[in-house]
C-alpha positions in Angstrom: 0.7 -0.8 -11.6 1.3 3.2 -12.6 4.0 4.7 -10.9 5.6 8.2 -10.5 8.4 9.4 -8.3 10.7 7.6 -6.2 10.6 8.0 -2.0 13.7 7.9 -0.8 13.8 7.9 3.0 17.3 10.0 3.5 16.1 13.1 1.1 13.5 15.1 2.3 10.8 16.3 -0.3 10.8 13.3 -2.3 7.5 11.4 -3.1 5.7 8.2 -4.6 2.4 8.1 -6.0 0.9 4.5 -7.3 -2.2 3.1 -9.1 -2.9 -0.6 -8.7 -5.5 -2.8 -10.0 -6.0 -5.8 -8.6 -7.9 -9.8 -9.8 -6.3 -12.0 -7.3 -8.4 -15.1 -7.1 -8.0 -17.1 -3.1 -6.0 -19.1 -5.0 -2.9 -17.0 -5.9 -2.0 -16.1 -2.1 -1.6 -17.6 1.1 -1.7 -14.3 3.1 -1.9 -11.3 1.0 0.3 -8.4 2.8 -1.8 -5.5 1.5 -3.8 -3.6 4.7 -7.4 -4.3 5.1 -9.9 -6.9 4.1 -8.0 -8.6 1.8 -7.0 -11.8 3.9 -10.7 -12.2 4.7 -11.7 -12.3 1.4 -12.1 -14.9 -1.0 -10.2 -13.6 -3.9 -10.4 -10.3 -5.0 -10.9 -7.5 -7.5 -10.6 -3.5 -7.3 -8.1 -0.8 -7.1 -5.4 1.0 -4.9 -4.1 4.2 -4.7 -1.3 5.2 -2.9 1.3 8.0 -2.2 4.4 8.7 0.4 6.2 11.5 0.7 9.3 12.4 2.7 8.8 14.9 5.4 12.4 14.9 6.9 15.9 12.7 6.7 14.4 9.0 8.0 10.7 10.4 8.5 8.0 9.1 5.5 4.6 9.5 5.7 2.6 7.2 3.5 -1.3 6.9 2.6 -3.5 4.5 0.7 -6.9 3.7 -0.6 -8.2 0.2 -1.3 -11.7 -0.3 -3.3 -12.3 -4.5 -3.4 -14.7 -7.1 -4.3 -14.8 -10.1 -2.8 -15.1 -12.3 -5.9 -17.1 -15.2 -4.5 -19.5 -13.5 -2.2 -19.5 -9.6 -4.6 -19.2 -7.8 -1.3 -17.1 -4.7 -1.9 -14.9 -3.6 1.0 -13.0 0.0 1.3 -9.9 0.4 3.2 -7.8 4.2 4.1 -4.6 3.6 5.8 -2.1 5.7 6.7 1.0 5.9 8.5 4.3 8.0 9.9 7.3 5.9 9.8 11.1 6.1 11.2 13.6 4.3 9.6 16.7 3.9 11.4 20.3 1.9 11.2 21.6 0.1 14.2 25.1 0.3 13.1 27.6 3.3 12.6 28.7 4.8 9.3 
């Protein structure tokens, strides 16, 4: 993994960007947590790229880009995901 910045969710403006590469054969995970394909899969190979940004106090937005090969059957399998997210506390300062 390459990273650069550091999202933090209370400071609007701040941002994350990531490079991942992957060789996770079946073996190595139960359920992998990453979006996409890559339960379906029987082990896999590839890259991600990735990058969330702060738009306001508790509001992130975050993208990412998967490129995989299955590494019994060679398919390859391409995921985009993106998502606006709210963090909140459910107690008082």
């Amino acid at each position: 993994t390459l990273s650069h910045g550091r999202e933090d969710s209370w400071t609007p403006g701040t941002y994350s960007v990531y490079a991942k590469y992957y060789h996770q054969p079946a073996s190595t995970y139960v359920e992998h947590t990453m979006n996409g394909m890559a339960d379906y899969m029987a082990g896999f190979e590839g890259f991600g790229l990735g990058y969330s940004y702060t738009l306001q106090k508790d509001w992130v937005l975050s993208l990412e880009y998967d490129h995989l090969r299955d590494l019994r059957t060679h398919a390859f399998n391409n995921t985009i995901w993106g998502s606006v997210t709210y963090f909140f506390k459910n107690y008082r300062d």
